[in-house]
MITIBA-981128 format. One line per 8 residues: number of its first residue (from 1); their letters; for each residue x, z, y of C-alpha. Coordinates in pm, 1 decimal. Layout:
MITIBA-981128
NUM> A> X/Z/Y; ... .
***
This chain:
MITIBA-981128
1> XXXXXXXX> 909.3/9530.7/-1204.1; 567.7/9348.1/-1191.0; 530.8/9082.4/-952.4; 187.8/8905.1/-948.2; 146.6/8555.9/-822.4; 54.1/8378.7/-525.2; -242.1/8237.1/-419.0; -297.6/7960.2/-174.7 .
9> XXXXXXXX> -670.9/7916.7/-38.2; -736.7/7661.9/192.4; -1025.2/7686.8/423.3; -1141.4/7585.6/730.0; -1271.1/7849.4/1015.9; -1363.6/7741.1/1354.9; -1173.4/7390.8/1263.2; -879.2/7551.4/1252.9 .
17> XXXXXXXX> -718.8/7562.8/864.6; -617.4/7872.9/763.3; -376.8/8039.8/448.0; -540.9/8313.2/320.8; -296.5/8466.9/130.5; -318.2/8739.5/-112.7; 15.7/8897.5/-187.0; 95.5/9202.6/-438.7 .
25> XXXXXXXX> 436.8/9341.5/-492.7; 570.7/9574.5/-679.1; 724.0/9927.7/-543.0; 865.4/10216.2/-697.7; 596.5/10443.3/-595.7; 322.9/10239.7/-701.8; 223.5/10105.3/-1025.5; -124.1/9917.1/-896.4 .
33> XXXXXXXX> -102.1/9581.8/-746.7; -146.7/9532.9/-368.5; -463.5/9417.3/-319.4; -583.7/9106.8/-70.3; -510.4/9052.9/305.7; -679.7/8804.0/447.6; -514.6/8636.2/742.9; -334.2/8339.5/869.5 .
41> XXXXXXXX> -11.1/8529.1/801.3; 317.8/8448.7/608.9; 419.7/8617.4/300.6; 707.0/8797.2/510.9; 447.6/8917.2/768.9; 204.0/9079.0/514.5; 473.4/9234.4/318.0; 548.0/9376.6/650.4 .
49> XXXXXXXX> 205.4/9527.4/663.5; 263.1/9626.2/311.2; 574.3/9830.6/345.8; 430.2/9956.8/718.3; 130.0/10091.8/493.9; 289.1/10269.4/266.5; 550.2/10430.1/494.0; 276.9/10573.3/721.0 .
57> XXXXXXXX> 76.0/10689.1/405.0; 425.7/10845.9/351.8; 354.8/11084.2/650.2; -19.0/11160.9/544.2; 128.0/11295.8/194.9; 441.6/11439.5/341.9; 336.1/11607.7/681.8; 137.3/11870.1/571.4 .
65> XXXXXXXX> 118.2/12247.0/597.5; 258.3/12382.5/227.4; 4.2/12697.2/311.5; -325.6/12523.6/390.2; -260.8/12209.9/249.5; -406.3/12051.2/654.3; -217.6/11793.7/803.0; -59.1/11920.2/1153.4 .
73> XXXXXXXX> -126.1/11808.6/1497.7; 191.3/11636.1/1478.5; 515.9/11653.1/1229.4; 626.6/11996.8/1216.2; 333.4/12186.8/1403.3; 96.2/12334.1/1228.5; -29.4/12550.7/1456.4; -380.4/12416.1/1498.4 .
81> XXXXXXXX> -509.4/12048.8/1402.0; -837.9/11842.9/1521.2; -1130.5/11820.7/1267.5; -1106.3/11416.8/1333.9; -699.4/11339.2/1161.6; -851.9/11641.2/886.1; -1101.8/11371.0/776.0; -858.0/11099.6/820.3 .
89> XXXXXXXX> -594.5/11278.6/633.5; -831.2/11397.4/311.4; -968.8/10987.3/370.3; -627.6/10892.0/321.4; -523.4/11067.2/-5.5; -835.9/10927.6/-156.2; -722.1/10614.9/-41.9; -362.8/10655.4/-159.4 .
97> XXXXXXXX> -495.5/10773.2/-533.1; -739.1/10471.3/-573.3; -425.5/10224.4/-454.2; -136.6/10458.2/-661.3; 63.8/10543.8/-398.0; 26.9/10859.6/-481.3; 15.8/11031.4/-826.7; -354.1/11049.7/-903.9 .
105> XXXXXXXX> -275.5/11458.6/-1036.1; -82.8/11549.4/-671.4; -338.7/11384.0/-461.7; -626.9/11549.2/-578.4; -415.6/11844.0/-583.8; -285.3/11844.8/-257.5; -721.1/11807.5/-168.2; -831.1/12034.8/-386.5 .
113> XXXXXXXX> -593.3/12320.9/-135.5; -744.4/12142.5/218.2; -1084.9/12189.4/24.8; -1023.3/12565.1/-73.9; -909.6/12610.2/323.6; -1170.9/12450.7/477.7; -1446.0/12632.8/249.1; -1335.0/12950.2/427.2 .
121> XXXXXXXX> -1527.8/12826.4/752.2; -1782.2/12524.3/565.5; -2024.6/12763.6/573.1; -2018.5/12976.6/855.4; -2234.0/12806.0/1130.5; -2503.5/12516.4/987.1; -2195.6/12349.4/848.4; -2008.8/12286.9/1189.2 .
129> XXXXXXXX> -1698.1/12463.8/1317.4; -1470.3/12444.0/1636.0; -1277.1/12075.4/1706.4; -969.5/12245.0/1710.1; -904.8/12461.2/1388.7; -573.4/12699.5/1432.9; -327.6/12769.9/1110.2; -507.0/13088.7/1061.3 .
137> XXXXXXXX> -851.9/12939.4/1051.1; -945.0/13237.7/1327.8; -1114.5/13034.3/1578.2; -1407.9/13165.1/1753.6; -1708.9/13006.4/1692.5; -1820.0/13028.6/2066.7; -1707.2/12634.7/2180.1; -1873.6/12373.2/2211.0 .
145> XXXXXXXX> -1815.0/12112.9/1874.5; -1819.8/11764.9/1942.7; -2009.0/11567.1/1737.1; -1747.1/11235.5/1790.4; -1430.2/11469.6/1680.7; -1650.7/11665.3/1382.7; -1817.6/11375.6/1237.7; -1468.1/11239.9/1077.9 .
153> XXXXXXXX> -1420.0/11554.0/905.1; -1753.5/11470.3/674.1; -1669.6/11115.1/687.3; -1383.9/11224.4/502.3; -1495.5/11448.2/253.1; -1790.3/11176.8/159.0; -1455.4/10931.2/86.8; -1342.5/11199.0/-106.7 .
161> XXXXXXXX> -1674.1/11221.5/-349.2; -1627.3/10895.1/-453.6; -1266.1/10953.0/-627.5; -1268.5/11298.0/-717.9; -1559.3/11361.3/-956.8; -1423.5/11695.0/-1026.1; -1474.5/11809.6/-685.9; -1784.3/11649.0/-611.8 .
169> XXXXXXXX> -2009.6/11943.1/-673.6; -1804.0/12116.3/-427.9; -1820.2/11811.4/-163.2; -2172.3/11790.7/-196.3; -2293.2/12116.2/-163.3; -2098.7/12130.5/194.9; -2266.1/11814.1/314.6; -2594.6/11923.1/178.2 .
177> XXXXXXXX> -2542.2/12257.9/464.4; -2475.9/12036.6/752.2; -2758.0/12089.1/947.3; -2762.1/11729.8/1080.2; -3131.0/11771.0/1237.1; -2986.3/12051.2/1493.5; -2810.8/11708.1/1675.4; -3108.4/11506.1/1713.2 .
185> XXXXXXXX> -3276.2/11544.0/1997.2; -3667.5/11413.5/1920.7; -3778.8/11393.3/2264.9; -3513.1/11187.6/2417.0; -3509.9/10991.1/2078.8; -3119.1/11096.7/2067.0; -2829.2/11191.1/1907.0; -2648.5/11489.2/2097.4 .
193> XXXXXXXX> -2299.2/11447.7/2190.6; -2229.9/11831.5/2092.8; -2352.1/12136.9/1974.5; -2313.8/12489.8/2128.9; -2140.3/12743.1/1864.0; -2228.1/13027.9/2040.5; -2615.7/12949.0/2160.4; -2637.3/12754.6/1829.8 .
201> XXXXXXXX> -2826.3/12494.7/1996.5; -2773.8/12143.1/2112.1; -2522.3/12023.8/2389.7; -2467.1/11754.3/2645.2; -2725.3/11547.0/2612.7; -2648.2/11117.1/2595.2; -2420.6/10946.1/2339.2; -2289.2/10632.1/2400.0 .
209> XXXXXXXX> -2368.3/10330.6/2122.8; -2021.1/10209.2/2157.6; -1845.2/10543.0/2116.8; -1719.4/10728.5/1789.8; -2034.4/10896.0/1629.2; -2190.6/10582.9/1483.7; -2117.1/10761.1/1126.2; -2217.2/11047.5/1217.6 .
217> XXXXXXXX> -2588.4/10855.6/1307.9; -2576.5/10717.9/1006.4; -2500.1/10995.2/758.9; -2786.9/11154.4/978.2; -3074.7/10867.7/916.3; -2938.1/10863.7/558.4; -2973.3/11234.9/519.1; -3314.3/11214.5/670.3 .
225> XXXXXXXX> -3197.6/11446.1/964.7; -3315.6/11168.3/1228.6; -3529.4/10819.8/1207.2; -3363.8/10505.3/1199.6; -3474.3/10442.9/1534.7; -3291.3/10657.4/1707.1; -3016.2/10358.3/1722.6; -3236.9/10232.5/1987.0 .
233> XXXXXXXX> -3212.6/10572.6/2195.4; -2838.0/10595.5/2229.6; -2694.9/10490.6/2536.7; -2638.2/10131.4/2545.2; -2491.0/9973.1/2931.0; -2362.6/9649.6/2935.7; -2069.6/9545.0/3132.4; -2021.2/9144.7/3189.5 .
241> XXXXXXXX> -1660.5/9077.8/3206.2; -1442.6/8758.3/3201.1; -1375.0/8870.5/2814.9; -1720.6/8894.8/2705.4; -1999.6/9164.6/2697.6; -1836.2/9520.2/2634.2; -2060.7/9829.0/2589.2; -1976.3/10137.9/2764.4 .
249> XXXXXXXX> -1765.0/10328.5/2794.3; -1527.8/10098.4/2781.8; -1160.4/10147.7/2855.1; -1236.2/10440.8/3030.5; -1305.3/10704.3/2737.9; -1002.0/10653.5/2500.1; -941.6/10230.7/2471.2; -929.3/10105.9/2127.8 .
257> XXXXXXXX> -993.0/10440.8/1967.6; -1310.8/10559.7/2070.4; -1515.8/10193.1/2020.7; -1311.5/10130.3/1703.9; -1242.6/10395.8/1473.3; -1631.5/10385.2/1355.8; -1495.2/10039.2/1198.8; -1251.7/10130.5/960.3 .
265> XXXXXXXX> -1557.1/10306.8/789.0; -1806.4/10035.3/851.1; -1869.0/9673.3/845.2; -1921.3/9647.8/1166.6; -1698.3/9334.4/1332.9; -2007.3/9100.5/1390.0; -2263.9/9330.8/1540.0; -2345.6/9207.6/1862.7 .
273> XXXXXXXX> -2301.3/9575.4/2057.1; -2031.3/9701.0/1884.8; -1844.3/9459.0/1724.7; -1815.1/9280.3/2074.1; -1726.9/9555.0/2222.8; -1432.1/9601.0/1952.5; -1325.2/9256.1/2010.9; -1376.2/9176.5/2354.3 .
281> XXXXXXXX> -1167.7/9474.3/2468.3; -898.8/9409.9/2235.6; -890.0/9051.6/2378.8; -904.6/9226.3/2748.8; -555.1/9421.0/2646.8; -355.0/9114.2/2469.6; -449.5/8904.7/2810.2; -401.0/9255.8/3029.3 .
289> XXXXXXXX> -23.8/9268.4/2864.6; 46.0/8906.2/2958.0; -75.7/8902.6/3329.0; 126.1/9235.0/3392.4; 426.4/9091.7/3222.1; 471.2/9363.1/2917.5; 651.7/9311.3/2604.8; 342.3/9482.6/2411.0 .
297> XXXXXXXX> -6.8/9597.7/2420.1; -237.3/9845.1/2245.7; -396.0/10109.4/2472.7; -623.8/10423.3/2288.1; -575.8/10768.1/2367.2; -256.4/10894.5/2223.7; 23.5/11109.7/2323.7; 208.6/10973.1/2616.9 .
305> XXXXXXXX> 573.1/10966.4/2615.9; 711.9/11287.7/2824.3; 420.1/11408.6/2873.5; 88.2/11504.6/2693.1; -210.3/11367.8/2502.4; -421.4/11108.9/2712.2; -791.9/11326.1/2647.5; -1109.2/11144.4/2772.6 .
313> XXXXXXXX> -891.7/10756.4/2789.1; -625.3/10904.5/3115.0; -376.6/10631.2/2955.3; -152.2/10503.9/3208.9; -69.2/10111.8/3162.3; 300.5/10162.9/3080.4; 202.1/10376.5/2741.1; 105.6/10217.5/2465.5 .
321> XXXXXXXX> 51.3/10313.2/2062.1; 80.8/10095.3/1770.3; -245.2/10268.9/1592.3; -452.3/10104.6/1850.3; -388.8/9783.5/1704.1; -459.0/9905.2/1354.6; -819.3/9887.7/1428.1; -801.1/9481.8/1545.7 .
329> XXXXXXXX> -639.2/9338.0/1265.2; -977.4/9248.1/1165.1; -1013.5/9076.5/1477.8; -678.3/8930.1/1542.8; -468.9/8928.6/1242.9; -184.8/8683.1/1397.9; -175.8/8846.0/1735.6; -152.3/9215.3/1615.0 .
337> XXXXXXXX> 94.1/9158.6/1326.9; 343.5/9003.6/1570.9; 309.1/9254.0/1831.6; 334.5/9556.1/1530.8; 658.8/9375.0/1458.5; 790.9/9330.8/1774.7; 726.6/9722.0/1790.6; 939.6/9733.6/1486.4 .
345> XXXXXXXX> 1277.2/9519.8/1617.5; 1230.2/9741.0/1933.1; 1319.9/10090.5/1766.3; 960.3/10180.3/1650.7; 1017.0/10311.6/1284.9; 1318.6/10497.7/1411.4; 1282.3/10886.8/1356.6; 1357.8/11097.2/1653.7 .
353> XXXXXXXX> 1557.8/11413.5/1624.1; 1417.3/11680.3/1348.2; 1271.5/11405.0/1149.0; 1619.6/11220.2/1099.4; 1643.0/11023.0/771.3; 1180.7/11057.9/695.9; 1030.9/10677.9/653.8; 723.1/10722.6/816.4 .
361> XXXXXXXX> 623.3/10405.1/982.8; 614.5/10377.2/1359.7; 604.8/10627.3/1609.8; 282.9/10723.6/1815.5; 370.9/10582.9/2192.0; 639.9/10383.2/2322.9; 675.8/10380.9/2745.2; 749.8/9957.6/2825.5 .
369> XXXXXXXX> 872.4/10073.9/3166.1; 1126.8/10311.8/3079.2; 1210.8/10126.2/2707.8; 1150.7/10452.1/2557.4; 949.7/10517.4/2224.9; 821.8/10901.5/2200.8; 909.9/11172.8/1963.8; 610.8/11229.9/1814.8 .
377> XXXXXXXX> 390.5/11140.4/1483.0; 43.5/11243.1/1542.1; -135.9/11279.8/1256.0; -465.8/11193.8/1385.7; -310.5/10843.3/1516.7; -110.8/10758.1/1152.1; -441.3/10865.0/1000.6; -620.8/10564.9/1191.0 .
385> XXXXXXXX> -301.7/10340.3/1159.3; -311.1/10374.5/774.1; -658.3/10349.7/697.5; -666.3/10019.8/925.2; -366.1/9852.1/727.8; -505.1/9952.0/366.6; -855.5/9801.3/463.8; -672.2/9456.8/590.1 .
393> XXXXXXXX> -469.5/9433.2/278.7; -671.8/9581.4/27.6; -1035.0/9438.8/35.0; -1197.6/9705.9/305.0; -1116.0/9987.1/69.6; -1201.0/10253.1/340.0; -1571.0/10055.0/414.0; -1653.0/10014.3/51.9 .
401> XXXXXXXX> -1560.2/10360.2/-40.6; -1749.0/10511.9/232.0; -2058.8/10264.0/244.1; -2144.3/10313.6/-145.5; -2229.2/10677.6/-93.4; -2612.2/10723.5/-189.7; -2670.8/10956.1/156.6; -2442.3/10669.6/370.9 .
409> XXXXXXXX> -2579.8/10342.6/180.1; -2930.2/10488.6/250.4; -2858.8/10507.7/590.9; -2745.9/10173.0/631.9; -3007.6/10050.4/489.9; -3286.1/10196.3/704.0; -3088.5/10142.2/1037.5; -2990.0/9775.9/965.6 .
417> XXXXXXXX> -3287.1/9654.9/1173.6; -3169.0/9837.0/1475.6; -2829.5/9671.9/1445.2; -2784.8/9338.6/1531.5; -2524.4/9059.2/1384.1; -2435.5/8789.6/1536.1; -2185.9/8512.3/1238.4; -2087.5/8392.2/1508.1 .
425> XXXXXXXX> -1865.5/8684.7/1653.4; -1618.8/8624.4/1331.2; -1570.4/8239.9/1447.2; -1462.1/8366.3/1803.4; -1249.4/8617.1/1688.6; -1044.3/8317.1/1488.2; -1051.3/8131.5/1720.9; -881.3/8311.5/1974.4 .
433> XXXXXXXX> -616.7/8441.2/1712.4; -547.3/8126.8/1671.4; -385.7/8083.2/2009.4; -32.5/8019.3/2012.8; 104.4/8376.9/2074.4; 320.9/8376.7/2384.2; 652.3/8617.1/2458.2; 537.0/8763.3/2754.5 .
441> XXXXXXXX> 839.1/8788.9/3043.4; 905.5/9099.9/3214.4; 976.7/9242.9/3557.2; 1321.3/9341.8/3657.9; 1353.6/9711.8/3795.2; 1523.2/9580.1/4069.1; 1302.9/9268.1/4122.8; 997.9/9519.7/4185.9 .
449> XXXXXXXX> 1198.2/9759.1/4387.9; 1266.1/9442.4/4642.6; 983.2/9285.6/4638.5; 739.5/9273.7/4944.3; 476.0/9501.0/4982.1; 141.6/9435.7/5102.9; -41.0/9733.0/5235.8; -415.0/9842.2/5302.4 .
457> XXXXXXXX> -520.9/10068.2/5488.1; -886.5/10191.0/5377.4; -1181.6/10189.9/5660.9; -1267.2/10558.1/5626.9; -1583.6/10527.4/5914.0; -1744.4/10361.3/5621.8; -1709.9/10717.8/5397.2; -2039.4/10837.6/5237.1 .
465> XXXXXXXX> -2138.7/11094.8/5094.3; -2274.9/11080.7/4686.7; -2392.1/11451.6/4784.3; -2526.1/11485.7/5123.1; -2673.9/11874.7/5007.6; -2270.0/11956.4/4925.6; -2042.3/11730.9/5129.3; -2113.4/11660.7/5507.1 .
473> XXXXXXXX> -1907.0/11377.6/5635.4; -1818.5/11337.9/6030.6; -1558.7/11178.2/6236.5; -1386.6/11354.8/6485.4; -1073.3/11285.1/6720.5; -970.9/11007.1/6474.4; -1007.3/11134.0/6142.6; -1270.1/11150.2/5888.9 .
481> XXXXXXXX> -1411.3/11504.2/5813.4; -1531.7/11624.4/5454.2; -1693.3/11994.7/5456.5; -1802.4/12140.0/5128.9; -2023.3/12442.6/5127.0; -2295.7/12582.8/4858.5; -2269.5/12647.5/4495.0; -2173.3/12330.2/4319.3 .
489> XXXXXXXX> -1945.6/12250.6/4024.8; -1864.2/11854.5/4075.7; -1911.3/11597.6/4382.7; -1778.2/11307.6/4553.4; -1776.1/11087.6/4853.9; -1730.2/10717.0/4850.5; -1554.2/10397.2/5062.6; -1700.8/10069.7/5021.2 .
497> XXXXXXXX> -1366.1/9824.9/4958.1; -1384.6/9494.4/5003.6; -1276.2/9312.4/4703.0; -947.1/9437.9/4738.1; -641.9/9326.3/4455.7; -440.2/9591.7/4313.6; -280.5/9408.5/4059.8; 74.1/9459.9/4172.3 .
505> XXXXXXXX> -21.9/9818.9/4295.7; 260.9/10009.8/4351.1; 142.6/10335.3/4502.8; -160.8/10486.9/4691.8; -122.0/10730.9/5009.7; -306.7/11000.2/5154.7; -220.3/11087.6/5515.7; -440.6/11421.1/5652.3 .
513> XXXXXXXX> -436.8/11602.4/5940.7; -537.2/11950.3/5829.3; -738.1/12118.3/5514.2; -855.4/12472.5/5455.3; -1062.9/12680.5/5215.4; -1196.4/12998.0/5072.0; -976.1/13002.6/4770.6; -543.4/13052.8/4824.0 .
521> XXXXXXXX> -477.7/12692.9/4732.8; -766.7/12435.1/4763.8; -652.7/12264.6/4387.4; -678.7/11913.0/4356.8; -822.7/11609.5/4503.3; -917.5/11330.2/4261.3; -928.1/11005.0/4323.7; -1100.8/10689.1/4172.4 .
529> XXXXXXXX> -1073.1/10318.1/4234.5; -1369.6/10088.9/4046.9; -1410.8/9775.4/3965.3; -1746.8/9570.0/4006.9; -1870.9/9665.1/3665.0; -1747.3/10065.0/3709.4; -1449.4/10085.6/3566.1; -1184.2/10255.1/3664.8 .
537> XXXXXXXX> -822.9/10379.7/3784.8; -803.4/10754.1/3882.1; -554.3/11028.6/3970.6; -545.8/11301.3/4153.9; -300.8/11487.2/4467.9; -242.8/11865.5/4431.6; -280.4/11972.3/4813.8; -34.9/12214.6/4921.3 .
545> XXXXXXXX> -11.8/12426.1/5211.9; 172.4/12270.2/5519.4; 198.9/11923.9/5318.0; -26.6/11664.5/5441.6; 153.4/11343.6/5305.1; 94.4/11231.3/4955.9; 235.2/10933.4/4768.6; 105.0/10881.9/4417.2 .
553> XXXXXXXX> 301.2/10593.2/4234.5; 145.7/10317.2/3980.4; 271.7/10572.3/3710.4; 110.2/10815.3/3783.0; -243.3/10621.7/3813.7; -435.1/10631.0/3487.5; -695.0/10454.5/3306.8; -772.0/10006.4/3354.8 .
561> XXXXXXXX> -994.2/9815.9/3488.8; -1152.9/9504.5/3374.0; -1022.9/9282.6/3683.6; -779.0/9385.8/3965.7; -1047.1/9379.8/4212.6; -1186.8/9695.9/4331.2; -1505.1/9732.6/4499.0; -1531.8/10061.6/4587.3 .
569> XXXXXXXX> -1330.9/10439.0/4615.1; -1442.9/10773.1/4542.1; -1273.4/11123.6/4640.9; -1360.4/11323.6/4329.4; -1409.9/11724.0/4365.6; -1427.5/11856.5/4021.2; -1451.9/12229.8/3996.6; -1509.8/12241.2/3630.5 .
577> XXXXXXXX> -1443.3/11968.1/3397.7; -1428.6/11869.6/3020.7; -1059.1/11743.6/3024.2; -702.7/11795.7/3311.1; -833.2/12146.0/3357.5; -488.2/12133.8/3574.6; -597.8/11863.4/3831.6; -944.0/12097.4/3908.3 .
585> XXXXXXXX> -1017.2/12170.2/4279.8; -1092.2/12544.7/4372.4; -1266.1/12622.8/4733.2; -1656.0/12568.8/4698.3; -1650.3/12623.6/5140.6; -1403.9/12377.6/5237.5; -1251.6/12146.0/5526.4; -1088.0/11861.7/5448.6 .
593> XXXXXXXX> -935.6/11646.9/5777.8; -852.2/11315.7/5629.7; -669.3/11076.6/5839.9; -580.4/10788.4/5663.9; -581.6/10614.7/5272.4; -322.6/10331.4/5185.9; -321.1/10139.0/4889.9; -20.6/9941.0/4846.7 .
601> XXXXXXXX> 82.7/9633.6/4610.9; 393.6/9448.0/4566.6; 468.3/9103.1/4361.8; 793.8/9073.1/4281.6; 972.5/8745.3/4349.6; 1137.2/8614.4/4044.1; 1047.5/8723.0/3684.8; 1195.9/8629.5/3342.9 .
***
C-alpha cells in the first residue's frame, strides 16, 4: 500500500486560523492518490468524505442497465431515467477514470454503450429529446423538453471529451447538432425555459438567473447560439431576507438543487447573484433546522420517504436528503461534514431490502419525524452527491474538466462581464462555518401532542379576488362566496393576514357550508400561505361530496418560507398545471360556500 504524507498549511481566513489539510490514502480500488480537500476538517472527517466518495461512485458504476449501459431512475428500475442523472452519471465515470476508481478500459467502456444508446435519438430533433427517456428509447417526441433537465445531459458528454479522446469525434459531432439558437429568444433578450418537440419551436418563456440552466447559457454564448448579454435578460428578483440577498426562486422550486447544481460545473461561489443565493439559502436551512429543533438539515427536491418525488421544490420540512449538502461543502465545509456524519451514525449507509450487502453511500431521504431513512438510491441525487465530494477533495475536478472545453471556456470568457464577484462572499462563508456547530434538541411526540394550541381564525370579508373576470367574491348569510364561470385554466383569490406566526403550525382547517359544480367531483382546492418576500407553504384539500370539514396537518404542508410570518393567503384553482397533476381542480362553473379558515400552532412545553 502507498500512503502519501501529510501536509499542514497554516493560514489565516476571516481571522480565524484554519488546517487545510490535504490527505491521500490508499484503497484497493484505486491506484491514484486522493487529491486535496480544503477545509478546516480532521484527518478522520475527510477520510470520511473519502470513503463516502467512493462508495457513492460505487452506485454510479454499479447501478446501471447491462442493456443500455443508462443509469436507472433509481437501483433496480430501469424503466425510464431523466436526461439530468444521464449527464451526471456519464460526468461521473469520467470523473472516476481521471481519479482511478475505476479501470480506465471499463469506464470508457461502460460510456462508449450509454454513447451507442443515446446516438439512437442524438439526432432526431435539433439535438434535443424528451426529459424522461424510457428503457426502450420509444418516447414520443411530442413533450415539451426542459432546457434545466436537458442541459446536464451535454454538460456531461462535454466532461466526457476531455478524457476520452477516442470518442471525441463522436461527442463533438452531437454537440455540434444542438441547435442551441432555437432557445434564445432575441426579442426578449432570453433564454427559453423549454422547447416544444412537437411544434419544434420555443416554450415558456422566462428563466430564472438563479435556477439550473446557467450551463446551458453558457455552452450557448460559447457556441455562438446567443450574445453574452443575454445574462442580463434572465430573470433576476431579489428577495431581502434575515440570511442575506437570495435570487429567485428560492426555496420554492427544488431548495439546494435547483440554485446549486450549476456549481459543481462552475466556479461560481463568489458571484454576487448566484453564489449568494447558494450560500445564503444553505445558511437559511442550517439555522431553519435549529429553530425547528431537527437533528439534520438539507432540503432539494428528492424522493420523499413513503411517498413520491418532491417535483417543482413540494418538500415538506420533515424530509430531508444528504445530496443537498453535497453542493455546500464549498460553502460550509465544517457544518456539512458533521451533519453528513451524523446522517451516517443514524442508519444512512444502511441498504434497505433488495440491495442488502451493496456499499453505496447514503440513502436519498431520511423522514426526522418518523426516524425513518427511505428505500431508495436515486441516481440523479448520488450523481450530484458524488460529483460534489470529488470536487471538495480533489481540486474542483468536475469545474476544471468542464471549464477547459474550447466551446465552454469561450463562453466564460465572453459572459464574465455580465457576472459579478464579489472576494468577499468566500470570507462570509468561513466565517459562518466557523461557528461552533450546535446539537440541535428535539421535540418529544408526546410533548407536541400536549402542548397548547393557539388558533386563528382568518377574516374572510377581507377575500379578493386576483381574477375579478373568473372569480366573483360575495358574502352572504355568513359565509364568503367564490363563483367561477368562463374558460380559464388557473386563478386565485387572496386574504390579507396580518403578520401572523406559523412557526409551531400544526394544522390548517377549512370549514364550508356548501360547494357545487359542472364536473362529478369539483377536484382540489389549493392553498398557499406567503411570506413578506413571496415565499411560500402550500397544499391542497380534495373536496368531496357531503364533506365540508377539512383538516390538513403540518405534514402534509409543503415547501418553506424565509420567516414564520405570513402576510397573506391565496385559494389556488389550478385546472392544468406543470407538476401534482393529482391535486388539479375540475369545474370551470363553480360555487364554492366557504365558511371559515383556521390556522393553528402549538409550542410545546419542554424540549430536550
Amino acid at each position: 500500500m502507498k500512503r502519501t504524507a501529510l501536509k499542514d498549511l497554516l493560514t489565516t481566513l476571516c481571522g480565524v486560523a484554519v488546517v487545510i489539510l490535504c490527505v491521500s490514502m490508499s484503497h484497493a480500488e484505486s491506484s491514484k492518490p486522493l487529491g486535496k480537500g480544503e477545509a478546516v476538517l480532521e484527518k478522520s472527517q475527510i477520510e470520511f468524505l473519502d470513503k463516502l466518495m467512493r462508495d457513492t461512485f460505487r452506485f454510479m458504476s454499479e447501478a446501471a442497465d447491462p442493456v443500455t449501459g443508462l443509469t436507472g431512475n433509481t437501483q433496480g428500475d430501469f424503466s425510464f431515467v431523466n436526461s439530468t442523472p444521464i449527464g451526471l452519471h456519464i460526468a461521473s465515470l469520467a470523473i472516476g477514470s481521471e481519479l482511478g476508481l475505476l479501470d480506465a478500459d471499463e469506464a470508457a467502456a461502460k460510456f462508449g454503450k450509454v454513447l451507442d444508446t443515446m446516438e439512437k435519438i442524438h439526432f432526431k430533433q435539433d439535438g434535443f429529446f424528451p426529459n424522461f427517456i424510457t428503457r426502450d428509447l420509444a418516447n414520443k417526441f411530442g413533450s415539451v423538453m426542459i432546457i434545466s433537465d436537458y442541459n446536464f445531459y451535454p454538460v456531461g458528454m462535454v466532461v466526457a471529451r476531455q478524457v476520452w479522446p477516442q470518442y471525441a469525434e463522436r461527442i463533438t459531432k452531437y454537440l455540434d447538432f444542438i441547435k442551441w439558437e432555437l432557445l434564445y429568444n432575441k426579442e426578449a433578450n432570453r433564454v427559453v425555459a423549454g422547447y416544444d418537440l412537437a411544434k419544434r419551436k420555443a416554450a415558456h418563456e422566462g428563466l430564472w438567473l438563479a435556477s439550473d440552466a446557467r450551463c446551458a447559457v453558457t455552452m450557448m454564448v460559447g457556441s455562438g447560439a446567443a450574445p453574452a448579454r443575454v445574462w442580463a435578460g434572465q430573470i433576476l428578483s431579489k428577495m431581502e431576507t434575515e440570511y442575506g440577498t437570495i435570487h429567485t426562486p428560492g426555496m420554492n422550486f427544488g431548495g439546494t438543487y435547483i440554485a446549486g447544481i450549476t456549481g459543481l460545473f462552475m466556479y461560481e461561489s463568489d458571484l454576487v447573484d448566484v453564489g449568494a443565493t447558494v450560500g445564503n439559502m444553505g445558511w437559511f436551512q442550517y439555522q431553519f433546522s435549529r429553530k425547528r429543533n431537527y437533528p439534520l438539515w438539507g432540503w432539494s427536491n428528492s424522493f420523499i420517504v413513503g411517498r413520491h418525488y418532491s417535483a417543482a421544490g413540494m418538500i415538506p420540512e420533515w424530509n430531508v436528503s444528504p445530496h443537498a449538502l453535497s453542493m455546500l461543502l464549498e460553502y460550509y465545509p465544517r457544518h456539512v461534514t458533521a451533519t453528513l456524519q451524523k446522517m451516517d451514525k443514524m442508519g444512512g449507509r444502511i441498504p434497505p431490502a433488495g440491495s442488502e450487502g451493496k456499499e453505496w453511500g447514503l440513502l436519498g431521504c431520511y423522514d426526522m419525524e418518523r426516524n425513518l431513512w427511505g428505500d431508495y438510491y436515486l441516481s440523479l441525487e448520488q450523481g450530484m452527491m458524488f460529483v460534489g465530494l470529488a470536487n471538495f477533495l480533489h481540486g474542483n475536478i468536475a469545474k476544471k474538466l468542464f471549464t477547459r472545453d474550447p466551446v465552454v471556456k469561450r463562453g466564460l470568457q465572453l459572459s464574465e462581464p455580465y457576472l459579478k464577484r464579489d472576494p468577499k462572499l468566500p470570507e462570509l462563508w468561513a466565517e459562518r462555518d466557523a461557528e461552533p456547530i450546535k446539537e440541535t434538541g428535539t421535540v418529544e411526540k408526546a410533548g407536541w401532542e400536549r402542548a397548547a394550541e393557539s388558533v386563528v381564525e382568518l377574516d374572510l370579508t377581507k377575500m379578493i379576488s386576483h381574477q375579478p373576470d373568473i372569480l366573483n367574491v360575495t358574502q352572504s348569510e355568513g359565509a364568503t362566496v367564490v363563483k367561477g364561470s368562463g374558460d380559464w385554466k388557473a386563478a386565485s383569490v387572496g386574504i390579507p393576514v396580518s403578520s401572523l406566526d406559523i412557526a409551531g403550525l400544526d394544522r390548517v382547517e377549512f370549514e364550508f357550508g356548501s360547494f357545487e359544480g359542472n364536473t362529478p367531483s369539483l377536484g382540489s382546492m389549493r392553498f398557499r400561505m406567503s411570506d413578506k418576500v413571496g415565499q411560500s407553504r402550500w397544499s391542497y384539500v380534495t373536496l368531496e361530496p357531503g364533506s365540508t370539514h377539512y383538516s390538513v396537518k403540518a405534514r402534509d404542508i409543503y415547501c418553506f418560507t424565509f420567516d414564520h410570518v405570513i402576510e397573506s393567503m391565496a385559494l389556488v384553482f389550478e385546472r392544468e398545471s406543470w407538476f401534482y397533476h393529482h391535486a388539479l381542480f375540475r369545474s370551470n362553473e363553480f360555487s364554492l360556500r366557504i365558511k371559515a379558515i383556521r390556522i393553528i400552532a402549538k409550542k410545546p412545553a419542554t424540549q430536550r
